[in-house]
C-alpha positions in Angstrom: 43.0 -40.7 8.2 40.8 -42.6 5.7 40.6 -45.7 8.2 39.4 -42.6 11.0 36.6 -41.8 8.9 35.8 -45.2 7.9 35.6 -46.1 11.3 33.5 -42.7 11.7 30.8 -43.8 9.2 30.3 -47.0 10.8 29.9 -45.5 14.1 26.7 -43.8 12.3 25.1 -46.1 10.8 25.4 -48.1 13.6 23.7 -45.6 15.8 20.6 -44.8 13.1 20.0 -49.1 13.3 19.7 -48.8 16.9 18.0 -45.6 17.0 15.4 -46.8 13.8 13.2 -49.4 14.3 13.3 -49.9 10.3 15.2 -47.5 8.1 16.2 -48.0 4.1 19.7 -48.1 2.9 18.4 -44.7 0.2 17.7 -42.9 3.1 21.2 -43.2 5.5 23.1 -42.5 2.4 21.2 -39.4 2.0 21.5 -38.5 5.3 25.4 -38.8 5.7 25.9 -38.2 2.8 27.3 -41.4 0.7 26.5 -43.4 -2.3 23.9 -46.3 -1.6 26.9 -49.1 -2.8 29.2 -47.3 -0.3 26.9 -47.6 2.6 26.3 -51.5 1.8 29.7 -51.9 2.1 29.8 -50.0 5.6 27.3 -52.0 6.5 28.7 -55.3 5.4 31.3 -54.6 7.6 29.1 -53.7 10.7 27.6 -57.3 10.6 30.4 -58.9 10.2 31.5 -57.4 13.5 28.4 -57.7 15.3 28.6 -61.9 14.1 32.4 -62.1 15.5 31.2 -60.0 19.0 28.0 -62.2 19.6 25.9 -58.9 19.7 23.3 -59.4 16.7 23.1 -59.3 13.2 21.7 -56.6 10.1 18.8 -57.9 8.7 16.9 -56.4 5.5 14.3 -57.4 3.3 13.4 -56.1 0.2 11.0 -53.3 0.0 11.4 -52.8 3.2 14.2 -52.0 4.7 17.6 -53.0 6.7 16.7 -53.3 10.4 19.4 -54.8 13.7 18.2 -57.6 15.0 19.6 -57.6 18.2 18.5 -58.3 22.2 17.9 -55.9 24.4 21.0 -57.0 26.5 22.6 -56.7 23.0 21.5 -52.9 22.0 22.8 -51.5 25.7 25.8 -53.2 25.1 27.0 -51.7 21.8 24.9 -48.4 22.9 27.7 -48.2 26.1 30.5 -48.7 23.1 29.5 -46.0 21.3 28.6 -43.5 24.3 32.2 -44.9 26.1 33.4 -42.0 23.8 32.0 -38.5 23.4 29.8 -37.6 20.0 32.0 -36.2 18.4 34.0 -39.3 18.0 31.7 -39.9 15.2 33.2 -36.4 13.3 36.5 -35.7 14.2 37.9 -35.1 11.2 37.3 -31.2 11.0 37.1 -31.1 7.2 34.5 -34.0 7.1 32.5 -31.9 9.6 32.8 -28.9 8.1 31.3 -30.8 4.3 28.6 -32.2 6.2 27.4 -28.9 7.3 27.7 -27.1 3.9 26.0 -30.5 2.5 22.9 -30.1 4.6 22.4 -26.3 4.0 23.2 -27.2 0.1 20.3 -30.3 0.7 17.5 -27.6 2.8 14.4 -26.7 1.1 12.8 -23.3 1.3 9.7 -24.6 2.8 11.5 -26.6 5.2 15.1 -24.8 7.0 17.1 -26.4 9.4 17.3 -24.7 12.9 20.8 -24.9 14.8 19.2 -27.6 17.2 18.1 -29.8 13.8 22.0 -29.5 11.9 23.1 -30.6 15.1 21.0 -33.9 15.9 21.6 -34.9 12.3 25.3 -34.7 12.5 25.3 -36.3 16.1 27.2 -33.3 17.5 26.4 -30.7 20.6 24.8 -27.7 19.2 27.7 -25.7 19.9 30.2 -27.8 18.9 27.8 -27.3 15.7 27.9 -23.7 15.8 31.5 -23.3 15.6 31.5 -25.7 12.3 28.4 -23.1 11.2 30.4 -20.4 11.9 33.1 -21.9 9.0 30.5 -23.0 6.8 28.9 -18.9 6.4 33.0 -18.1 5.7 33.0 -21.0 2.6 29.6 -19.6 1.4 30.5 -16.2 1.3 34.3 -16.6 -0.7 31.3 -18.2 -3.5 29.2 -15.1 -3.2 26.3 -16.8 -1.0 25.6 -15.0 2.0 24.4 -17.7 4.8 22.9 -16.6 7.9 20.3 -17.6 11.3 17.1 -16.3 11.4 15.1 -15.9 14.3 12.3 -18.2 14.5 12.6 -19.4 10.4 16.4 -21.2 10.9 18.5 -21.1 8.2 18.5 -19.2 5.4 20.9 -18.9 2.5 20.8 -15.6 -0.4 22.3 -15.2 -3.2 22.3 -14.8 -7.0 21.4 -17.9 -8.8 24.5 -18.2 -10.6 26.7 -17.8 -7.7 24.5 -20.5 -5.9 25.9 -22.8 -8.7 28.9 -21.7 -8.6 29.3 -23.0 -5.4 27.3 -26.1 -5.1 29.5 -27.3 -8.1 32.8 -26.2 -6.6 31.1 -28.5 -3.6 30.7 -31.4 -5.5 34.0 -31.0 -6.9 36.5 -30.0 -4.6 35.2 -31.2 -1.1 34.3 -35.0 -2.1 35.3 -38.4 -3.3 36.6 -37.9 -7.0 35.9 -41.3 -7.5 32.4 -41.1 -6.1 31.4 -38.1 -8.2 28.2 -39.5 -9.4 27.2 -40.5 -6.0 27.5 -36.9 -5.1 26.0 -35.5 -7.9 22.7 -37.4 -7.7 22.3 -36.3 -4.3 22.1 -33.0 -5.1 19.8 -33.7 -8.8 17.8 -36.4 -7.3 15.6 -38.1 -10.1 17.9 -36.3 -12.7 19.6 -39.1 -15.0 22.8 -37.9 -15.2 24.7 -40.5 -16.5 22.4 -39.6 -19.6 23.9 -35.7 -19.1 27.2 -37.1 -19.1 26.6 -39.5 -22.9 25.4 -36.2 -24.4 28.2 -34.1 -23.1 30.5 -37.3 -24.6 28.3 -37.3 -27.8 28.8 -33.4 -28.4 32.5 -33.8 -27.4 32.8 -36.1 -30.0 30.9 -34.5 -32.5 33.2 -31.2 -32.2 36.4 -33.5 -32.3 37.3 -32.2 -28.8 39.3 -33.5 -26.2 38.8 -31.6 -22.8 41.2 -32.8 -20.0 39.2 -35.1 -17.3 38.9 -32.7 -14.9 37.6 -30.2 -17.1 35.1 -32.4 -18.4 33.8 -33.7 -15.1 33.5 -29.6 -14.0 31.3 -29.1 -17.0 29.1 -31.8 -16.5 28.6 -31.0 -12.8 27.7 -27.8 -13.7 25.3 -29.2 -17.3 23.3 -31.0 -14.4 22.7 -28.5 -11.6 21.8 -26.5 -14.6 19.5 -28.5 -16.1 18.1 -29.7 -12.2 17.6 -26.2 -10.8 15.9 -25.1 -14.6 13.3 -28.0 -13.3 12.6 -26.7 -10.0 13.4 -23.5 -8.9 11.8 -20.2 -10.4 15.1 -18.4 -9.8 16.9 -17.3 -13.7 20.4 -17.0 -14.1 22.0 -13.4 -14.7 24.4 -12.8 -16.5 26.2 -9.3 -16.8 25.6 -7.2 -20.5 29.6 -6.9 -21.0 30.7 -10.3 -20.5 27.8 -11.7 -22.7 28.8 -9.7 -25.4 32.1 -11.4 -25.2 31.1 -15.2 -24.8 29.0 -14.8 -27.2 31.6 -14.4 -30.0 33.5 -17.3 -29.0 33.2 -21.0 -30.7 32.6 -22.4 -26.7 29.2 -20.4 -26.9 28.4 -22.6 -30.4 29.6 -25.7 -28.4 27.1 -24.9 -25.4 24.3 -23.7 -28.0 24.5 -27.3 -29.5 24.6 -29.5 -26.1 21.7 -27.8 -24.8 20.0 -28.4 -28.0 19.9 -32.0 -27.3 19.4 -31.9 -23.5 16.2 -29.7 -24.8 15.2 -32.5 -27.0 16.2 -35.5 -24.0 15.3 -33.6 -20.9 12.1 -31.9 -22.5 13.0 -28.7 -21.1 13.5 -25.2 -22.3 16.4 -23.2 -22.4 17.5 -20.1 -21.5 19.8 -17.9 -23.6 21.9 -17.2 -19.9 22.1 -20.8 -19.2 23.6 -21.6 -22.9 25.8 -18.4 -21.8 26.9 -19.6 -18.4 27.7 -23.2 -19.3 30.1 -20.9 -22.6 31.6 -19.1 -19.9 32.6 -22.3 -18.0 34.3 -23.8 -20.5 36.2 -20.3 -21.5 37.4 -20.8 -18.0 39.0 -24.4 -18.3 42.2 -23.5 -18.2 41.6 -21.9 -14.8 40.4 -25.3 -13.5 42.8 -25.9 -10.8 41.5 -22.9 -8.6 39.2 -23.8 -5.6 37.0 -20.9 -7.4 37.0 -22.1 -11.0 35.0 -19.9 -13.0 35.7 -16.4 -14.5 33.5 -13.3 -13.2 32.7 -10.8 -15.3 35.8 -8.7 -14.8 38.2 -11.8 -15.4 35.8 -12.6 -18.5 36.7 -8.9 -19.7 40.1 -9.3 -18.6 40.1 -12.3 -21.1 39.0 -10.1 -23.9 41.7 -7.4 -23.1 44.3 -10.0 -22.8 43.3 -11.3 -26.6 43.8 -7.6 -27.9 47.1 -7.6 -26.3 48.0 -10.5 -27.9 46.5 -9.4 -31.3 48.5 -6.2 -30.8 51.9 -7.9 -30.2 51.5 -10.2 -32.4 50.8 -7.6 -35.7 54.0 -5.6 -33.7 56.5 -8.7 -33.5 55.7 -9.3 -37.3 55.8 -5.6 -38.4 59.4 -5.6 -37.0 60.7 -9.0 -38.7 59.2 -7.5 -42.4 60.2 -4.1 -41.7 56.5 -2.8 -43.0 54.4 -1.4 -40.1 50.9 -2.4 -39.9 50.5 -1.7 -36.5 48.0 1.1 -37.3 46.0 -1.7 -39.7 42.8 -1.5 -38.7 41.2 -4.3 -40.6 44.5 -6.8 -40.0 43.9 -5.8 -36.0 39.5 -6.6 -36.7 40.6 -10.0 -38.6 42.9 -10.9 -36.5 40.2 -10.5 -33.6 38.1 -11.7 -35.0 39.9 -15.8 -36.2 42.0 -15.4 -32.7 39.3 -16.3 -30.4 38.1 -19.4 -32.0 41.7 -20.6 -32.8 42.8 -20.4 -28.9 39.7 -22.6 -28.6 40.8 -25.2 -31.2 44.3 -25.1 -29.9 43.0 -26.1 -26.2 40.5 -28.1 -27.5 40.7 -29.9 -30.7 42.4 -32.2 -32.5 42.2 -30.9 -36.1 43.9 -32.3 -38.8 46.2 -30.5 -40.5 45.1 -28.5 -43.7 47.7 -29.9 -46.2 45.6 -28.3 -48.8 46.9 -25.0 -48.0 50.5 -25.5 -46.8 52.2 -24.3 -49.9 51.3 -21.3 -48.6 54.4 -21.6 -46.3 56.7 -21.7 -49.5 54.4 -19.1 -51.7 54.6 -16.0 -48.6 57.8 -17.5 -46.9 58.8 -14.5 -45.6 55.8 -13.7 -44.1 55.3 -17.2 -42.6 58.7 -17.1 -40.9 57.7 -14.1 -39.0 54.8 -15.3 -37.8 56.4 -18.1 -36.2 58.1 -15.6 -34.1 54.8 -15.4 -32.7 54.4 -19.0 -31.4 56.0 -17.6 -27.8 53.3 -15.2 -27.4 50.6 -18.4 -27.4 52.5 -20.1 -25.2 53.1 -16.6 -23.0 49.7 -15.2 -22.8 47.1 -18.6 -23.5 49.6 -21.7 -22.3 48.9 -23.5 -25.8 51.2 -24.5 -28.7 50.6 -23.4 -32.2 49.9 -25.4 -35.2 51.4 -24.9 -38.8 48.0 -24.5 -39.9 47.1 -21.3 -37.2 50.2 -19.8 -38.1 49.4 -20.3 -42.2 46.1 -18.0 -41.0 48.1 -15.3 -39.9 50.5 -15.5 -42.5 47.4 -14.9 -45.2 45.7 -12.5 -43.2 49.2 -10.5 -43.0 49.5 -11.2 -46.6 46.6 -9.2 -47.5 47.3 -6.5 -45.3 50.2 -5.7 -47.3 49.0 -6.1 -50.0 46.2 -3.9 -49.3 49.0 -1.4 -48.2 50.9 -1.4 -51.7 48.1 -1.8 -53.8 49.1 -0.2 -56.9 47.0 2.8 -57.8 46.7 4.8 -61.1 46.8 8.4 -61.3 46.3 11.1 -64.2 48.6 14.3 -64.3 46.8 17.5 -65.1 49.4 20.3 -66.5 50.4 22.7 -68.4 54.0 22.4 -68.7 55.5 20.6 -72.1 55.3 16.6 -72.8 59.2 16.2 -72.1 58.8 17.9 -68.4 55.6 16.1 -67.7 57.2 13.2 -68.5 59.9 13.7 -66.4 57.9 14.7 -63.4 55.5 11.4 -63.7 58.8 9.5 -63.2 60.0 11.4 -60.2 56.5 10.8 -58.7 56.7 7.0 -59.2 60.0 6.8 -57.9 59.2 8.5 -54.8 55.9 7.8 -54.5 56.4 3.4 -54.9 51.9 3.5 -54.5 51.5 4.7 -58.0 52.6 2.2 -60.5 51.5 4.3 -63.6 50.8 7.8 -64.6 48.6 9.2 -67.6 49.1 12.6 -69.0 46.3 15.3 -69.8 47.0 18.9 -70.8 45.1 21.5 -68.7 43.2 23.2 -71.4 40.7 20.8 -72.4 40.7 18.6 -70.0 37.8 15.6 -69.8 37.2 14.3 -66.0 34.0 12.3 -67.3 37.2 10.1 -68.9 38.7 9.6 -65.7 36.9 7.1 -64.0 39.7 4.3 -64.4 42.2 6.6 -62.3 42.2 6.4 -58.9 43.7 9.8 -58.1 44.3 13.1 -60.2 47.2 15.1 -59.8 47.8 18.6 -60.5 50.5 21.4 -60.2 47.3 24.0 -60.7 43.9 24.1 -59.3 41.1 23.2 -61.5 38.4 26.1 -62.4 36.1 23.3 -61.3 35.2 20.3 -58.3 37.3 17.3 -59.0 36.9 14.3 -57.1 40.0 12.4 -55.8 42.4 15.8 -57.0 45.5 16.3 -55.6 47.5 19.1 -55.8 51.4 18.9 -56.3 54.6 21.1 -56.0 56.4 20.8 -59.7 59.7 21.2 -57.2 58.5 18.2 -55.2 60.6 19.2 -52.3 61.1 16.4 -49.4 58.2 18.3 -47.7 55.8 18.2 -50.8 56.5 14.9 -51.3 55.8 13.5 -47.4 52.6 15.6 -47.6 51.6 13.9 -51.0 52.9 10.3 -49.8 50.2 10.8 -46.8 47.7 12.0 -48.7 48.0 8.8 -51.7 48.1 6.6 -48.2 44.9 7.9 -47.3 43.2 7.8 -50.8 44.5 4.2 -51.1 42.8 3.5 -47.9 39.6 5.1 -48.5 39.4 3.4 -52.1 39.9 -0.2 -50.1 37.1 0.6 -47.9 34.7 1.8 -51.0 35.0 -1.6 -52.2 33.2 -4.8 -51.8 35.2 -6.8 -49.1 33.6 -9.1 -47.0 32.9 -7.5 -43.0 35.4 -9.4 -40.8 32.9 -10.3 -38.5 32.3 -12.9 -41.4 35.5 -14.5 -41.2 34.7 -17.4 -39.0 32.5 -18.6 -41.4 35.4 -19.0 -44.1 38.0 -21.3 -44.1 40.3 -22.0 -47.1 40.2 -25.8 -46.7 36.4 -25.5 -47.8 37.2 -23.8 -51.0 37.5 -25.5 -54.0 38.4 -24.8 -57.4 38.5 -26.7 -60.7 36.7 -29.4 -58.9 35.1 -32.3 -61.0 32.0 -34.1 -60.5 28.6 -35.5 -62.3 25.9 -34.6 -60.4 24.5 -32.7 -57.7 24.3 -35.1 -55.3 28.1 -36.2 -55.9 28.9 -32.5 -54.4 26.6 -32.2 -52.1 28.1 -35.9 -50.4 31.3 -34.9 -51.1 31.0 -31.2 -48.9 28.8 -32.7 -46.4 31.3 -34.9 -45.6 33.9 -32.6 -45.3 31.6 -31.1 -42.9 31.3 -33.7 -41.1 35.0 -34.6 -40.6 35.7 -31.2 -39.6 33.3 -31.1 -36.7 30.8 -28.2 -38.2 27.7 -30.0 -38.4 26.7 -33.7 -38.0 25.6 -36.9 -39.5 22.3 -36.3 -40.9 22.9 -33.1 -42.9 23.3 -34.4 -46.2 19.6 -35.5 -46.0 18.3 -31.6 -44.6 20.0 -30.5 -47.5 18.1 -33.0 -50.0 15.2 -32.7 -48.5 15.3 -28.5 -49.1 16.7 -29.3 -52.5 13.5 -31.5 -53.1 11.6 -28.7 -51.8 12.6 -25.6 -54.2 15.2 -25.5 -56.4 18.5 -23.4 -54.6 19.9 -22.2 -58.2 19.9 -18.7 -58.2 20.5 -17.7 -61.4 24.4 -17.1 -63.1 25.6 -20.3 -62.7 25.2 -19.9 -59.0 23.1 -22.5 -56.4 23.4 -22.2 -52.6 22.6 -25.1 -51.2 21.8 -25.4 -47.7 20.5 -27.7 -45.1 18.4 -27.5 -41.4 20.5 -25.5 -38.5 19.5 -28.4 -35.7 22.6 -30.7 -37.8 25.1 -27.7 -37.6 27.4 -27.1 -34.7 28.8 -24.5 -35.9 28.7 -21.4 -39.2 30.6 -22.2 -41.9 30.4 -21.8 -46.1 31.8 -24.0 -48.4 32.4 -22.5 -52.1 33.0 -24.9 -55.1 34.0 -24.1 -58.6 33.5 -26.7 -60.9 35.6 -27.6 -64.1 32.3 -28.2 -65.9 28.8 -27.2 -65.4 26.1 -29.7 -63.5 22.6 -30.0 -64.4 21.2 -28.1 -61.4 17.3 -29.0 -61.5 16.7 -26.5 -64.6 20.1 -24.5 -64.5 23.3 -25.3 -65.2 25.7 -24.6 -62.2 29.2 -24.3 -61.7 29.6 -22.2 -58.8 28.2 -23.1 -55.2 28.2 -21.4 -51.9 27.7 -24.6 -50.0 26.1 -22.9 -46.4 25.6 -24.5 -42.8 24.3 -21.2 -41.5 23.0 -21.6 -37.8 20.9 -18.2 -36.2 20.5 -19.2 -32.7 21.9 -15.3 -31.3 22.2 -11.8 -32.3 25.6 -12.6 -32.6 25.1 -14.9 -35.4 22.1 -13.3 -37.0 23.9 -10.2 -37.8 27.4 -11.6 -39.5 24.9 -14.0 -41.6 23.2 -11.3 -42.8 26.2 -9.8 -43.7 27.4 -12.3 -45.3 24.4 -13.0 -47.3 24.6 -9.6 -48.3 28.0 -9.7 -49.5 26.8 -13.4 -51.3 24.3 -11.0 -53.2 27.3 -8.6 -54.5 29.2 -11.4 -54.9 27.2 -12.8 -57.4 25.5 -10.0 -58.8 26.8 -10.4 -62.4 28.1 -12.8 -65.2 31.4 -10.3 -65.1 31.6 -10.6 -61.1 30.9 -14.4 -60.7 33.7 -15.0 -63.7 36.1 -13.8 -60.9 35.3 -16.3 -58.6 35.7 -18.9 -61.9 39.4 -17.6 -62.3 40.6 -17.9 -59.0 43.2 -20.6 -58.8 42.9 -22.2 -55.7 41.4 -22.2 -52.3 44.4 -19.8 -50.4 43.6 -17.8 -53.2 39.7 -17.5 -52.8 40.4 -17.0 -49.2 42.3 -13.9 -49.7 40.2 -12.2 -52.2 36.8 -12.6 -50.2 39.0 -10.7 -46.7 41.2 -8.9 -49.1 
């Protein structure tokens, strides 16, 4: 079949040299189609044949052109070759045909539409021969959401949303040519685009996030990085993308990834972006494990159907665990939000990157074994819903996040008993309340008469076998029997305080998370000087993918700028967003305090904060206002100073 079409091409180009008096090599490859190198080699052939039959010779001359030198005798001769067979010889192959059509609707401009008569005499075919391959072409444009259609005295016309136009030109490209002459095909559609420089900053980007996308992913995204960045340059027409779906990508580390590549093909291409386009190329690469489909990318419903799948997952997973430890935390709100909230980006590293292992934190394995074990039993569900393996160091994630949910669940509470019974039967029912109620670890006694609730504020509840003559916050009232129903309907009710308490306090929102991880938290860490640090976290930074070389000198250059000690031993340092590829925070406790311009410091929030979305705008302000509580006090930033290691960090700023 491939000699057919060979044989095909040369019957072409054969025709346009007797047909032209002078034509250039740039201008048959356009016309059928084919790199410029290809059609040398077509035409290399040609003249070789012509030589061997005595019946001319190709000539060309730079700056000029390629013209057949050939007799008049000659020309009839190989013009009664050709015709000996009918013109259709030249395009048997129906799927050849069929591409050549969809290529020249793909190739019209809106000033300028083919009629049925013009598709026809370019292709060398008999118009309805033509009309038939038309007919298939409308069916291939209308499975991509393009609807293609004749118009009375205007020709062709093709409609369609911008994005779906894109769609399909890139499925095009992809599917229905030479994989090895990819380029070739792309630059006919993006003439004058350089896109060999599009595909070094799609390699340069790749690199920088330490990803590793399979070849046919990557060639799909850069297909589609320069249509993009082609149709931004000439064609008014915006992308659209739908409200629900952007909300989605938006969350999702492949949204960061896009945000950062079209930051440099702003700065190479001298373009501007759109927010949609950043959001289209995200939603692209959320579909690469969809690849193999003639229709590649997710719609809006499938992009949904990716965020349903994830809560699924989210929910099994917390449901296979809760069985294996026999504590159910399937009603866990916050574990379900966290969990949400690391998942998406993780699926994204596990397709994607190649992270090294975070051998810093593995003792957590041996320190919450139990835990750990059970979330191993959720490596299936990775494999079962997303087709990826899990690391040790996803599963060490869940196994902290988990961790704090339980022991948010049986965090001990303190409660005061209000009564007026004697000291030896108080005492006696405090201990039947601790045994049956496991939540409160201890239990202060206060007679009725007399009592002081101004004293109170270091219990968490108040219990009472009589109502109080007065309003007592946190007062719960108990049966002195504590029969099994008095005791289910006090259980619920310290479940609930406990609960409420947890939320009152000043935990971190969990739409923060991402910007935490507990391989960038350091305690009792030595060094002289600022600079040493600063070096020292950048390139941790660095290595990890989060922001690239060059940072280290934003960050000086702010520090020269205004000092970034704010008072308690505290400095954030911070450096310019257009090095970071993606949010994180870095916190470092130092053994000894560091002459910080004219503080001493021991306690940095090292931040590569990027605000390129909503999205990001809003959990940085969060976060910045948890930094302020944080750090509010000597008392509160002592905390932070005990903390023993980074795990441990980790699980009191999402505990």
């Amino acid at each position: 079949m491939k000699s057919e079409r060979e044989k095909q091409y040369n019957c072409i180009i054969l025709t346009m040299l007797l047909e032209n008096p002078v034509i250039t090599v740039s201008v048959v490859a356009e016309k059928i189609g084919l790199s410029e190198k290809t059609v040398r080699n077509h035409l290399k052939i040609i003249n070789d044949f012509l030589k061997k039959n005595n019946l001319g010779v190709v000539e060309k001359k730079q700056r000029i052109g390629i013209w057949l030198n050939a007799t008049h005798e000659e020309k009839i001769t190989l013009e009664n070759m050709i015709s000996a067979n009918t013109s259709e010889l030249y395009l048997q192959d129906s799927d050849l045909r069929l591409n050549k059509v969809i290529q020249s609707i793909f190739l019209m401009k809106d000033n300028c539409r083919k009629t049925m008569i013009g598709l026809a005499s370019s292709l060398y075919l008999s118009v309805p021969t033509t009309l038939g391959i038309f007919k298939q072409a409308v069916e291939w444009f209308g499975e991509n959401g393009i609807h293609v259609h004749l118009v009375r005295n205007k020709g062709i016309c093709i409609e369609g949303e911008e994005i779906h136009y894109r769609r399909a030109l890139k499925n095009f490209i992809f599917y229905k040519n030479d994989a090895a002459d990819l380029q070739s095909q792309v630059q006919i559609f993006t003439p004058g685009l350089n896109a060999i420089k599009v595909r070094t900053i799609l390699l340069q980007n790749e690199e920088q996030w330490r990803l590793s996308f399979s070849d046919e992913s990557f060639k799909k995204i850069w297909i589609q990085l320069c249509i993009a960045i082609y149709r931004m340059n000439t064609t008014k027409n915006k992308v659209e993308i739908d409200s629900e779906e952007e909300k989605i990508i938006v969350k999702c580390n492949e949204y960061s990834f896009a945000q950062t590549l079209f930051e440099k093909v702003e700065k190479e291409f001298e373009i501007v972006v759109d927010h949609n386009e950043v959001v289209a190329l995200a939603k692209e690469i959320l579909s690469a494990n969809y690849l193999g489909r003639v229709i590649g990318d997710s719609s809006a419903a499938e992009v949904l159907a990716y965020d349903l799948k994830l809560k699924e997952f989210v929910r099994k997973a917390i449901s296979t665990i809760s069985a294996i430890i026999d504590e159910d935390l399937t009603d866990d709100i916050d574990l379900f939000n966290s969990l949400m909230q690391h998942m998406g980006p993780a699926i994204f590293r596990l397709r994607y990157r190649n992270d090294k292992s975070e051998t810093k934190i593995a003792y957590i394995k041996n320190d919450y074994k139990k835990v750990y074990r059970a979330a191993w039993a959720t490596s299936f569900l990775f494999e079962e819903c997303f087709d990826v393996q899990v690391t040790e160091d996803e599963l060490i994630y869940i196994t902290l996040y988990v961790q704090v949910a339980l022991e948010r669940k049986t965090r001990p509470m303190h409660a005061i008993l209000v009564t007026q019974r004697g000291l030896g039967y108080s005492q006696l029912l405090c201990e039947k309340i601790k045994k049956l109620i496991p939540q409160i670890k201890d239990i202060d006694i206060a007679r009725f008469e007399g009592f002081d609730y101004a004293n109170c504020s270091h219990n968490d509840i108040i219990l009472s076998t009589t109502p109080l003559p007065y309003k007592v916050e946190n007062l719960l009232l108990i049966d002195p029997a504590m029969s099994d129903e008095s005791v289910m309907i006090l259980s619920m009710q310290v479940r609930k305080k406990a609960e409420d308490i947890a939320r009152k306090e000043e935990r971190l929102d969990s739409s923060c998370y991402s910007l935490l991880q507990p391989k960038l938290m350091y305690t009792s860490f030595e060094a002289s000087s600022k600079e040493e640090v600063l070096k020292i976290l950048t390139k941790q930074l660095i290595e990890s993918g989060y922001v690239s070389e060059g940072y280290y000198e934003s960050v000086m250059k702010r520090e020269q700028a205004t000092t970034t000690a704010i008072g308690n031993g505290v400095a954030i340092p911070h450096g310019f967003s257009t090095c970071i590829n993606e949010s994180k925070v870095c916190i470092c406790i130092l053994k000894e305090p560091i002459q910080w311009d004219d503080d001493m410091v021991d306690v940095i929030f090292f931040l590569a904060l990027r605000a390129k979305s909503h999205q990001e705008m809003g959990y940085i302000q969060l976060f910045y206002k948890h930094l302020i509580k944080l750090t509010a006090t000597d008392e509160k930033v002592d905390i932070l100073r005990k903390i023993p290691s980074g795990a441990e960090m980790y699980k009191y700023l999402i505990s």
